[in-house]
N, C-alpha and C positions, 0 to 999 in steps of 0.2 A: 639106717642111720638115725640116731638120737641126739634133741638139740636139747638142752634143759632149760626149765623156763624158771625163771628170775621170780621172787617179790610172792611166793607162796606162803603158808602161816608156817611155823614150826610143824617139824614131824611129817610136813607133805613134801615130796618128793615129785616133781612134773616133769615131762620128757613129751615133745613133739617127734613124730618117727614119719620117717620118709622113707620110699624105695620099699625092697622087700623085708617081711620081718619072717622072723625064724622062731623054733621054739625055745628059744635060749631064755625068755624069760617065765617059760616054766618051771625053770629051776630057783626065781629070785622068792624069798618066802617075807611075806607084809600080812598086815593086820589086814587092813581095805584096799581096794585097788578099782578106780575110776577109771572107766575110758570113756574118751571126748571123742565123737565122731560122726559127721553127716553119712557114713557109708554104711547103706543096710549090709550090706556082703558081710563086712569086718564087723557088725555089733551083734549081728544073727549069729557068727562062727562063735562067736567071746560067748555069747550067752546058752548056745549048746553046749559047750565047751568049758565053761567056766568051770565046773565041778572036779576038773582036774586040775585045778589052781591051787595056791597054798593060801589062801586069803577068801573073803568074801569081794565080791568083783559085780559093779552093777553098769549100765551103759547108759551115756545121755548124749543128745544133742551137743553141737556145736554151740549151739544158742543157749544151751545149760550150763555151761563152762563153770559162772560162780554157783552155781547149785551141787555139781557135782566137788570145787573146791569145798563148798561146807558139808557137805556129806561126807566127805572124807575126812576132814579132824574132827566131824564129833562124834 
């Protein structure tokens, strides 16, 4: 499940996801793609895994939140 977060700059797109995720958004195709997350499991998968993304895709901390927002529009 996808909650979308409010109050982003133009061009960013944020989605909180809960429960299970699937590979459905392997299919979505973006310039950048930030993931927010304290779970080694899910930033370890994304970063082996990333290479079969349609985007550049990099992982940060919880506590990066506004770093990974500015990393992504610029």
């Amino acid at each position: 499940m996808f909650e979308f977060i409010d109050g982003l700059p133009d061009g960013c797109i944020g989605a909180r996801a809960s429960g299970h995720l699937t590979d459905e958004l392997l299919h979505v195709h973006f310039h950048r793609g930030a993931l927010v997350t304290n779970d080694g499991h899910v930033s370890g998968a994304v970063n082996i895994l990333k290479w079969t993304l349609h985007g550049h895709v990099r992982t940060f901390h919880n506590s990066e939140f506004d770093h990974a927002v500015h990393w992504i529009t610029t």
